[in-house]
C-alpha positions in Angstrom: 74.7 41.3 264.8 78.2 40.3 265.6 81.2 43.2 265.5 82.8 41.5 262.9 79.4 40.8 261.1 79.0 44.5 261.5 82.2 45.1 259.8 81.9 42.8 256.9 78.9 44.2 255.8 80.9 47.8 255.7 83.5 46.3 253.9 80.9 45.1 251.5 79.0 48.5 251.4 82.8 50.5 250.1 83.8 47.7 247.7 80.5 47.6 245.8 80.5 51.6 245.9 83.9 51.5 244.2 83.4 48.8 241.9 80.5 50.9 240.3 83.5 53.0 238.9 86.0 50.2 238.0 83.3 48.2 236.3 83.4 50.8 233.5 86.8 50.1 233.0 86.2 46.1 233.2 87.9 46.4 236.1 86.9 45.2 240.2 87.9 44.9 243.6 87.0 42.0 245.8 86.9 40.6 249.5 89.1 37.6 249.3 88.9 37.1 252.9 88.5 38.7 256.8 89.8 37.1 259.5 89.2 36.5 262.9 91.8 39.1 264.0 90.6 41.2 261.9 92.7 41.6 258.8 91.4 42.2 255.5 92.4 40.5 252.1 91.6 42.0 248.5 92.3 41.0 245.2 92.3 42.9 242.3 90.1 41.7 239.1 90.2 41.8 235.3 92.0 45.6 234.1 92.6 46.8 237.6 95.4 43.5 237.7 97.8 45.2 235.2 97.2 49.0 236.7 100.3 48.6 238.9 100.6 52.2 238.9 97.4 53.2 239.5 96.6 50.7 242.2 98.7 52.5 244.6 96.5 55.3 245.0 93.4 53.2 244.2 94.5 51.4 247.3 95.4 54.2 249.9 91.4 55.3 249.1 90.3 51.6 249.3 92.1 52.0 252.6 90.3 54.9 254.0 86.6 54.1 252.8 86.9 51.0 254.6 88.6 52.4 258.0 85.7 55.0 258.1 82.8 52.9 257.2 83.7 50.6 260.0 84.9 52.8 262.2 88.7 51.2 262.6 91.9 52.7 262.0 93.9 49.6 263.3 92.2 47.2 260.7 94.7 45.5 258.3 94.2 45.5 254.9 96.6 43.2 252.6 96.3 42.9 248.9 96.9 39.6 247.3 97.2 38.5 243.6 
């Protein structure tokens, strides 16, 4: 298995850990993309689009589940509508 496949399957592993919570408020989070260089895109789904507020935080955890499960700090994660 490839670094990045490696990765990706981290990534995975965090996202469906934290959707287990957000799915009880009919909300989700999901991998819209990882590149190459290895940036990561995630989009927001159903309530969690109007939680503007809320997302902040929601995203600095997002953030750190993801940069310990893989084991990278200089990842880049970028969320997109």
């Amino acid at each position: 298995m490839s670094e990045k496949e490696s990765m990706h399957k981290g990534i995975i592993k965090v996202l469906k850990t934290i959707n287990k919570y957000l799915e009880n408020d009919k909300g989700a989070i999901e991998l819209a993309d990882f590149t190459d260089d290895f940036v990561i895109y995630l989009v927001f789904r159903g309530a969690c689009v109007n939680c503007k507020k809320n997302n902040t935080y929601l995203e600095k955890v997002i953030e750190e589940m993801i940069k310990e499960a893989i084991g990278q700090d200089s990842i880049s994660i970028k969320y997109i509508d």
